[in-house]
N, C-alpha and C positions, 0 to 999 in steps of 0.2 A: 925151263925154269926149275929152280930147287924145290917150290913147292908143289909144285905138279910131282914131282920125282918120290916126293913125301908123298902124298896121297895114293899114287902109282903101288908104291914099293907096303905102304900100309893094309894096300886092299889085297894086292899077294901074297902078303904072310895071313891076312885074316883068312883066304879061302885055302890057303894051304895047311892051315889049321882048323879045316871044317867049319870056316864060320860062313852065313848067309850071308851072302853081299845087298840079297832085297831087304834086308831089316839092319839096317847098321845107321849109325849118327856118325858122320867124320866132321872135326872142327877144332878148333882155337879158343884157348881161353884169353880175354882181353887183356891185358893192364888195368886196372890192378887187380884184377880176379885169377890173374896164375900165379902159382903157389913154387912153381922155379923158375930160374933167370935165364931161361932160354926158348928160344920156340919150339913145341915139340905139338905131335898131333897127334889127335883123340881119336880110335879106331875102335867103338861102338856095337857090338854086336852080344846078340839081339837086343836091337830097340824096345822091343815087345813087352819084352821081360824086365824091364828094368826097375828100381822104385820107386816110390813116391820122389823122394829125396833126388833121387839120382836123374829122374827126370826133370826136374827143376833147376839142378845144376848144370845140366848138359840139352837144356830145353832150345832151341832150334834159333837160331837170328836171334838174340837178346841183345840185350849190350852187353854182358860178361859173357858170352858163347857166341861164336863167331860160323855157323854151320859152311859147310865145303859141301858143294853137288857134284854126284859122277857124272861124267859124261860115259853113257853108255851105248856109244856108236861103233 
């Protein structure tokens, strides 16, 4: 699937760039809550750290944030 190949390809450039794979957000903005006309995916790192703001914007299964789970097998 393509978006498997998305989230696949998004978590290797994050740890290939030093990011924690245990504290990251990956997901989708909904309709009408994305701001371009194509699907792209959000690769979140550190959750931890994030702000008020940006937590709420990227806050976990909403209806405008669509969260993706790794499968870490």
């Amino acid at each position: 699937m393509q978006m498997d190949k998305l989230i696949y390809n998004g978590i290797k450039v994050l740890e290939g760039n030093g990011g924690d794979i245990n504290d990251i957000t990956l997901g989708f903005h909904r309709p009408p809550f994305n701001s371009v006309g194509h699907l792209h995916l959000h690769v979140i790192s550190p959750t931890s750290q994030m702000s008020f703001l940006s937590r709420l914007i990227f806050k976990p299964n909403t209806w405008w944030f669509q969260s993706v789970s790794i499968n870490r097998t």
